[in-house]
C-alpha positions in Angstrom: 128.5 93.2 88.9 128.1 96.4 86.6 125.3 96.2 84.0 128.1 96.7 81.0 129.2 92.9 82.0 126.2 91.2 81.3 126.1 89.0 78.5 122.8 89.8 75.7 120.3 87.7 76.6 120.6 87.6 80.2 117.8 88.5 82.2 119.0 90.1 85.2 117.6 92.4 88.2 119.1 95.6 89.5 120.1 96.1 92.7 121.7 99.6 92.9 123.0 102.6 91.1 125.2 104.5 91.6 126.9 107.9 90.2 126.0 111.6 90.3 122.4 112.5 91.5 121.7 114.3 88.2 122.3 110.6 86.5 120.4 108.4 88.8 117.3 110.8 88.6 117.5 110.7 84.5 117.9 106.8 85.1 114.9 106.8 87.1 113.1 108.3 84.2 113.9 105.8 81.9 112.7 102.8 84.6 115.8 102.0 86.2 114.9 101.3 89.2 116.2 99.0 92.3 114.1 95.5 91.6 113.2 95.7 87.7 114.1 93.9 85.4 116.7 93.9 82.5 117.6 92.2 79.9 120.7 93.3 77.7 120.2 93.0 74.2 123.9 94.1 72.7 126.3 95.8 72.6 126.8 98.7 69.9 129.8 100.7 69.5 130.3 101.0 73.1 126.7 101.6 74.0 124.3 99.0 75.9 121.0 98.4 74.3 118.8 96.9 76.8 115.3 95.8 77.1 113.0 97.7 80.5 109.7 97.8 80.7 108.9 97.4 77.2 111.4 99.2 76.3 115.0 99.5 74.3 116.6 101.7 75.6 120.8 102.5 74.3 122.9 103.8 77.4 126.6 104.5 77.5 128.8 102.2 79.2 129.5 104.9 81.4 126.0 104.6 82.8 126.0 101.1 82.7 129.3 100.8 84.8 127.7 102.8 87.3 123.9 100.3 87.5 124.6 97.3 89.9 122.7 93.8 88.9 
């Protein structure tokens, strides 16, 4: 299931992403990465907060339709 249907709270693993090249390489960056761990936090406005490696990080629901947990 896509990242942007996980309810907050829910610790969850990623399995793939998908998208443009350009997008998975900027994910990468962030530490989204096949096998870490994510845990969704909420949902603002459209945009996912989620916690990765010590991290919040906001992403668009774009981006989160395209990451596979």
């Amino acid at each position: 299931m896509p990242l942007a249907l996980a309810r907050p709270g829910e610790k969850i693993a990623i399995k793939r992403i998908g998208g443009r090249e350009d997008m998975k390489k900027r994910l990468e960056t962030l530490g989204f990465v096949v096998g870490s761990p994510v845990t969704v936090v909420s949902e603002i406005n459209g945009n996912i907060i989620v916690n990765i490696k010590d991290s919040r990080i906001a992403i668009s629901r774009e981006m989160a339709d395209k990451i596979m947990v």
